[in-house]
N, C-alpha and C positions, 0 to 999 in steps of 0.2 A: 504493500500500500504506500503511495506516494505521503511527503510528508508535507502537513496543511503549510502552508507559506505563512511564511511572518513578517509584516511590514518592518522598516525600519523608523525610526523616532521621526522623523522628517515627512514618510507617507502617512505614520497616523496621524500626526499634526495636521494635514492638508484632509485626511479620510473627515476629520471631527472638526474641520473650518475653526481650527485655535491654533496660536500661536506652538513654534515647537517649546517656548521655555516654559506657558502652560504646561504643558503635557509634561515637558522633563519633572517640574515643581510638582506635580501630583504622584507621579509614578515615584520620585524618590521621596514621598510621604514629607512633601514641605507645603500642604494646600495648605492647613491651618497658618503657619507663619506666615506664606504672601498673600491673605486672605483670600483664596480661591475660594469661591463658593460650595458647600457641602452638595448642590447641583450638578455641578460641572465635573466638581472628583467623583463624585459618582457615577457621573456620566463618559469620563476618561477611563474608568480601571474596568468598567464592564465594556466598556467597546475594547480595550486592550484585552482584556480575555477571552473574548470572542472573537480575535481577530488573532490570538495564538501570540502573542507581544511576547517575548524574550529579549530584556536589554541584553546587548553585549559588553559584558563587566570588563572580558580580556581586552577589547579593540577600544573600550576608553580608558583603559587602564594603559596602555600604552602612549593612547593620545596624550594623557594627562601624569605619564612618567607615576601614576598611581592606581593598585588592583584592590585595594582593600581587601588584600589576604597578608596572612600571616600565614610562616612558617613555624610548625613547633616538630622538633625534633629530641625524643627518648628513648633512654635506653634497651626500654625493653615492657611491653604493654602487656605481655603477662603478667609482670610483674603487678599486684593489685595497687601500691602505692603509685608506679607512675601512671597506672590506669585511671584512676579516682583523679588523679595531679589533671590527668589530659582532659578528662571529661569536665572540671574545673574552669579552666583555661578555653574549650573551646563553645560553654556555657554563656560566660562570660565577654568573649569575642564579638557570637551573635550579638549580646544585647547591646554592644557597643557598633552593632551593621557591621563585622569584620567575618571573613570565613577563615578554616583552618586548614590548610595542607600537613597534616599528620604521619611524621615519617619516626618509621622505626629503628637505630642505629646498632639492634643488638648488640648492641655491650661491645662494638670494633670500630674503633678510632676511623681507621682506612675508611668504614662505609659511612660513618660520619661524615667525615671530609666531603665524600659524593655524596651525598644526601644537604649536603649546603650546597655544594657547586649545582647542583639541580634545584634548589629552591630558587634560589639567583638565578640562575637563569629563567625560571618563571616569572621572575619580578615581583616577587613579594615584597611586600610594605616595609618588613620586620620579621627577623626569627626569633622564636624562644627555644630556648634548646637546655635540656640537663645533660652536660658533659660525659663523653666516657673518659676517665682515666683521670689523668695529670697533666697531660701536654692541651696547652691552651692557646699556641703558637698562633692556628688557624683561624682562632676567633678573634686575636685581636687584630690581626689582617684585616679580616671584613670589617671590624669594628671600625679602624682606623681607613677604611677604602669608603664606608661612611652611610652601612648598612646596618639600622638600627638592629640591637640586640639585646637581649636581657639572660642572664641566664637562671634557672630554678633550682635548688636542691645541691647539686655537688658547685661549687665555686672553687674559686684560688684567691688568697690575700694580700697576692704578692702583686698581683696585677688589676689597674681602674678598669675593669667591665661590669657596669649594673649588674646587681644579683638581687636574688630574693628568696631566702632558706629557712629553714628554722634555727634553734636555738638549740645547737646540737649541745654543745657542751652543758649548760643548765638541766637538759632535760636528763642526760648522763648521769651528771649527779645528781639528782632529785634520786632517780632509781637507786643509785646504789645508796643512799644517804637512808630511803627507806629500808633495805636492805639491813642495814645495820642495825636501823633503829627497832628490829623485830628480834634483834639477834644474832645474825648471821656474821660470820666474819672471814667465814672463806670461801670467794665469788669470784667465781670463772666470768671471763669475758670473751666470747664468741663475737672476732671483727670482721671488718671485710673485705675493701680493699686499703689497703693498709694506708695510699698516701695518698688518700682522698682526703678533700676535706673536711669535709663531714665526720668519716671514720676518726680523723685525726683529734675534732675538735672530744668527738661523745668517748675515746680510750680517754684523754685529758681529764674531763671529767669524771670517770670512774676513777680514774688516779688520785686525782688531788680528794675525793669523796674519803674514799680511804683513808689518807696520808691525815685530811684535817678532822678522821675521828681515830686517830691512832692508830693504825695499823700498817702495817709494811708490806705491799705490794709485790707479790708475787711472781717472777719473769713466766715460770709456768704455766700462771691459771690466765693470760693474755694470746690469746691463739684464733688462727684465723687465716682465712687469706683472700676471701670473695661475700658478694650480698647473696648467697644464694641460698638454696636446700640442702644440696648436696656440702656444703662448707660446715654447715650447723646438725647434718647427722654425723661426718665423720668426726668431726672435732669432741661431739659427745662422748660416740667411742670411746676417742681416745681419753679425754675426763675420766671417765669410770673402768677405764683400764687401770687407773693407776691406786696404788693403795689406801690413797686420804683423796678421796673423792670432795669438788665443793657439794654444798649445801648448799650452793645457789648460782644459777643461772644468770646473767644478763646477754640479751641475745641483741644485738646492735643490729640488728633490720628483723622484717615480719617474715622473709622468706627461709630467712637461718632460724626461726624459731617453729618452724613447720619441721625443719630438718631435724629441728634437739624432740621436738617432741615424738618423732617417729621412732626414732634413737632411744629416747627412754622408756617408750612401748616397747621396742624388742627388748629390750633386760629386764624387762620386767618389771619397771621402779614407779612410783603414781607420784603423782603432783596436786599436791605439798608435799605429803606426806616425807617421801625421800627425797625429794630436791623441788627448787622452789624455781621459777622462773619471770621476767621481767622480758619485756619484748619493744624494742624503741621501734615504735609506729602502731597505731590502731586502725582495726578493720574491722569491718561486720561483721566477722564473725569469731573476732576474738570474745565477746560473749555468750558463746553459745557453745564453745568447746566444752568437752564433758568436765573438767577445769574452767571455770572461766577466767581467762588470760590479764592480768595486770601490763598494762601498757603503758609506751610514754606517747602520747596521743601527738600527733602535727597535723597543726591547721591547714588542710592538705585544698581545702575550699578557697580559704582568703589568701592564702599564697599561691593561688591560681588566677582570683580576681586581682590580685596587687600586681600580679605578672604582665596581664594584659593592661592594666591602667597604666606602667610605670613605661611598657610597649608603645603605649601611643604618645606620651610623653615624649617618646625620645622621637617617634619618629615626625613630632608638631617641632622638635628642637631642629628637625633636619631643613621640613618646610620652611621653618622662619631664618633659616641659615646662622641661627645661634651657633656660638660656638660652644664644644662639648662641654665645658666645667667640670666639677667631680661629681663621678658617674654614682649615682642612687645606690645604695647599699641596706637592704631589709633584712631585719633578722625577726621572725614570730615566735612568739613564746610558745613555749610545749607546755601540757598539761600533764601529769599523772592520773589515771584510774584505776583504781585500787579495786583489784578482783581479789578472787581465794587461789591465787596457785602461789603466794607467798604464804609460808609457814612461818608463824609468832616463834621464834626459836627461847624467847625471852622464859615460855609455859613450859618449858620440857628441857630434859637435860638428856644430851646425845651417851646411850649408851656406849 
């Protein structure tokens, strides 16, 4: 079947005997502000829908060196955190009229790098991107070539590119600071990628946690080497391989604490009861495990809406040909929620 024709902005304008900026001012939902009559818009979006109307975004986004898309590039959308991060972010877009080009960078730098050199070349407005790794070479290229950027969740402090994270260290300690306060004084820490920063900031905090309620930190009970599953079952393993086993858990992402808990279902061991667990990030369904899971909760919503606000900020500073200044830097606070897979160790004396 042939497909219905669709005028362009110019033949509807003449099909409806009104000017084309009429027509543009209705169709881009600006009747109320140039006081077009509730008549006339009425009488433009039904003859535009009956008449099969599709603006073309790309062919004035070119004309106008502007597409109103953003690029957002993440590590890895299975992953539930940057799932929830994405659907945040491109919530948020819409409501500001922006669409989302959603690219997945599976956790390798290399496809990242392609996965920007192809958003640029679509001409997006803006990318938002959560980094893989450490190497941030490539971003501040485009940053400095004068393509808005923000980035989410993993950052570097070494280097001015907008960011917008949590408050990984705070939330660190809070965990293990409860930790202590129940009792517990010997608390494995399952990390991830080791010189993230993130990873870097929430090990800091578990450290100085310790350090400033007394106790000496372990080089042992600090293991790790990825955010995965597979990183927080083996590392469990090896925990309860060894003779003085902790008493508790802290698992620095939600995907290693899927893995400890599979790990302490095959030995056999329940939670609290034998080991106690803390999970930095909350998910739906960290209340509904047969434990229900004590997290350090990130505001994984408004660090999605602040992402795309701080986004179009940079890219109104490019329009107005301001010059950069220092680049926006958010940090969100984390919450604690206090479930039952933490055992009061205070009630009981370890046989």
């Amino acid at each position: 079947m042939a497909q219905k024709y669709s005028p362009n902005i110019r033949e509807l304008a003449a099909l409806l005997d009104l000017s084309v900026t009429t027509v543009s001012r209705v169709l881009n939902g600006k009747a109320e502000k140039y006081r077009i009559s509730k008549k006339t818009e009425k009488r433009v979006m039904q003859f535009a829908k009956e008449h099969n109307y599709i603006p073309n975004r790309i062919a004035r986004g070119l004309k106008m060196s502007k597409t109103d898309t953003l690029g957002l590039v993440i590590p890895d959308i299975a992953n539930p955190f940057f799932a929830e991060l994405a659907r945040s972010i491109e919530l948020e877009a819409r409501v500001k009229g922006l669409s989302i080009i959603l690219c997945d960078s599976g956790e390798n730098i290399s496809v990242e790098k392609e996965l920007i050199n192809l958003l640029m070349g679509h001409k997006v407005d803006g990318i938002i991107i959560a980094p893989v790794g450490t190497d941030f070479d490539h971003l501040v290229q485009i940053h400095e070539f004068g393509m808005p950027l923000v980035i989410v969740d993993r950052y570097s402090t070494e280097l001015d590119l907008p960011f917008v994270t949590s408050d990984n260290y705070q939330g660190a300690y809070d965990a293990v600071n409860y930790f202590i306060s129940l009792g517990h004084r010997k608390i494995a820490c399952i990390q991830g990628i080791q010189n993230s920063q993130p990873n870097k900031e929430r090990v800091s905090g578990y450290l100085d946690a310790l350090k400033n309620n007394g106790l000496e930190p372990e080089e042992s009970m600090i293991i790790g080497e990825d955010f995965s599953i597979e990183n927080g079952y083996k590392q469990t393993r090896i925990l309860f391989s060894k003779d003085d086993p902790p008493t508790a858990i802290f698992a620095l992402s939600n995907l290693i604490s899927l893995g400890i808990l599979k790990a302490i279902n095959e030995i056999d061991l329940k939670i609290p009861e034998d080991v106690s667990l803390i999970c930095f990030d909350e998910q739906p369904y960290s209340a509904f495990l047969e434990t229900p899971l004590t997290t350090i909760e990130q505001k994984k919503n408004e660090m999605g809406q602040i992402a795309v606000n701080v986004i179009i900020n940079e890219m109104e500073k490019k329009k107005d040909g301001e010059n950069k200044g220092k680049s926006v830097k958010i940090k969100i606070k984390t919450t604690i929620i206090k479930r039952e897979s933490v055992k009061n160790m205070n009630e009981f004396v370890r046989k």
